[in-house]
C-alpha positions in Angstrom: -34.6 2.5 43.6 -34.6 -0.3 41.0 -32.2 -3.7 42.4 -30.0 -5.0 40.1 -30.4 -8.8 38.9 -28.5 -11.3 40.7 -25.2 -12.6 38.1 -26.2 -15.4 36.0 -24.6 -18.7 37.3 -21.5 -19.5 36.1 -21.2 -22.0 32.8 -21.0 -25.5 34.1 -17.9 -27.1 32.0 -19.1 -30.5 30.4 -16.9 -33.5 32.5 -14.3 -35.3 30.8 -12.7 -38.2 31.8 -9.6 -38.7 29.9 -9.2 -42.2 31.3 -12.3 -43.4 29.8 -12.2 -41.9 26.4 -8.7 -43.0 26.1 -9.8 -46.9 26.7 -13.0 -46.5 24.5 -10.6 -45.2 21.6 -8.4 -48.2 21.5 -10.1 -51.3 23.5 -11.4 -54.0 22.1 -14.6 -55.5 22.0 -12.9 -58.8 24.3 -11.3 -56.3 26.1 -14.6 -54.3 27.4 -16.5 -57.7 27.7 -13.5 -59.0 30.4 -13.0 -55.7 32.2 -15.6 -56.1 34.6 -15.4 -60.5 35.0 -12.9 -60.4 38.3 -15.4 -57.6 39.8 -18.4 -59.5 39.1 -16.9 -62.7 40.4 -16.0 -61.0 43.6 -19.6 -59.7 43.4 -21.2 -62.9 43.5 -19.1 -64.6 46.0 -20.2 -62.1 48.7 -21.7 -63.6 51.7 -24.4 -62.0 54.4 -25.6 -58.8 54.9 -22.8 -57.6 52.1 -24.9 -59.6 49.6 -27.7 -57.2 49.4 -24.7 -54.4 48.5 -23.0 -56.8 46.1 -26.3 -57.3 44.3 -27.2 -53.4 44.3 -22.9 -52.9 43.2 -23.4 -55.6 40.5 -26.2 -53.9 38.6 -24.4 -51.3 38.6 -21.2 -52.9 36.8 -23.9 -55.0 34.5 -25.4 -51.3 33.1 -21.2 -49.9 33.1 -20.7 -52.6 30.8 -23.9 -51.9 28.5 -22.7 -48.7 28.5 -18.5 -49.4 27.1 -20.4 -51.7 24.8 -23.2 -48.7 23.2 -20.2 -46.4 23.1 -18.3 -49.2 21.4 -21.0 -49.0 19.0 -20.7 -46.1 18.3 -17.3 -45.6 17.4 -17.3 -48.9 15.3 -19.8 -46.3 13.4 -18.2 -43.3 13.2 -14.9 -45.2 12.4 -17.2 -46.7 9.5 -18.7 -43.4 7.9 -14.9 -41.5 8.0 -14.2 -44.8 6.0 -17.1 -44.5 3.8 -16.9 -40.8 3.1 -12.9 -41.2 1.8 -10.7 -40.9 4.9 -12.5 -37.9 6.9 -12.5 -34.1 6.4 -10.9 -31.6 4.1 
């Protein structure tokens, strides 16, 4: 008696996050550079055993930002080449 073969795993559906691509199409370079400055403050001003966190939490907010500011990048680009190329597709 031949066994049948398990059922492939189910597609995995890419995230979105609506929120984020909705701020990355309209913010502004200023506006990604000061989203982060009240967090990092707070950050810095941590005191204690909390420090060690806040250093570990700030990191992580300093790569976030390099992150907004490469796709930033990137749509400054693409925005550019649908210029270049006459308004976008046909």
């Amino acid at each position: 008696m031949a066994k049948n073969p398990p059922p492939p795993p189910p597609e995995q559906s890419t995230p979105e996050y609506p929120a984020i691509s909705g701020f990355i199409e309209r913010a502004s370079g200023e506006e990604v550079s000061g989203l982060y400055g009240d967090v990092k403050e707070a950050l810095g001003s941590l005191k204690g055993p909390k420090a060690e966190h806040g250093k570990k939490a700030g990191k992580a907010v300093a790569r976030t930002e390099e992150l907004l500011q490469q796709l930033m990048q990137v749509r400054e680009k693409l925005e550019k080449d649908t210029k270049g190329k006459g308004g976008g597709r046909r």
